[in-house]
C-alpha positions in Angstrom: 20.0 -7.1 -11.2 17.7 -7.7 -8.1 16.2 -10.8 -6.8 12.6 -11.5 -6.6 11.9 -10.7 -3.5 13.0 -7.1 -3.8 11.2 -7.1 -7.6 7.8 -8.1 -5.7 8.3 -5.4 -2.9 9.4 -2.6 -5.5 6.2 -3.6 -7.5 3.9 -3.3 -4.6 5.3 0.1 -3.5 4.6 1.8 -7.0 1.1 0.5 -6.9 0.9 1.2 -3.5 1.5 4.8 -4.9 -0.5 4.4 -7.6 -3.2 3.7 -5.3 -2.5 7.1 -3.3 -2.4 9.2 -6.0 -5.5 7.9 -7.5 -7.5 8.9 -4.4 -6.0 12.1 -3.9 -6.8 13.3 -7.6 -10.1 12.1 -6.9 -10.6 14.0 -4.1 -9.2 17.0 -5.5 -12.1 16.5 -8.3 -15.2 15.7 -6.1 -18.1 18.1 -5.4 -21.5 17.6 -3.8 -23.5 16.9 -7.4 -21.4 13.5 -7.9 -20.8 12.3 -4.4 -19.5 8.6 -5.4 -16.0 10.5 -6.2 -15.8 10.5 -2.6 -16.4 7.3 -1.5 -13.9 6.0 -4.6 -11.0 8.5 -3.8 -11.8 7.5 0.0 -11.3 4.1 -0.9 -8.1 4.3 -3.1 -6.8 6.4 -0.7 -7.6 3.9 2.6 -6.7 0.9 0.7 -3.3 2.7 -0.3 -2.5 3.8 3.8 -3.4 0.2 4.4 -1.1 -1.2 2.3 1.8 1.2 3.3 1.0 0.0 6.9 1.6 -3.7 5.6 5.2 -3.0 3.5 6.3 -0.9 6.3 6.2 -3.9 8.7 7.5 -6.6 6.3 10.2 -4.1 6.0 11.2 -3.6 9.1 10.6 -7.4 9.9 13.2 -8.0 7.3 15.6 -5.2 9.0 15.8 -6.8 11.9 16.2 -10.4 11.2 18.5 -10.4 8.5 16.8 -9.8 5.2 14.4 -13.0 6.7 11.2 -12.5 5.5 7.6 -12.5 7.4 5.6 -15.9 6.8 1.7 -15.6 6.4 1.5 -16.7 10.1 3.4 -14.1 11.4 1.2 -11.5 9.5 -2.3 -12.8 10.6 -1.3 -12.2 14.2 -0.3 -8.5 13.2 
């Protein structure tokens, strides 16, 4: 029903939330005695903001030229 390229962005978006919702359970279960929760919800939750950043400009790269795609050049210089 959709084509790849849509499959691969749907896929990264739900782990992308995955990722998110990880960290912020994690958070929500952290306390001083067992102070690695933090760093590992802080982690899940900064690698899932980072990858949000990442979709939201392929995204909007693909709005505005056509449904065009970013190459791996253009997304080093970002």
């Amino acid at each position: 029903m959709y084509n790849d390229v849509f499959d691969a962005l749907l896929k990264e978006a739900q782990f992308t939330c995955e990722m998110l919702c990880a960290g912020y359970t994690q958070i929500r279960k952290a306390n001083y005695a067992r102070r690695g929760i933090y760093f590992q919800a802080f982690t899940s939750i900064s690698t899932g903001l980072e990858r949000i950043g990442k979709l939201s400009l392929i995204l909007d790269y693909g709005i505005k030229n056509n449904s065009s795609f970013p190459n791996l050049e253009y997304m080093k210089k970002i």
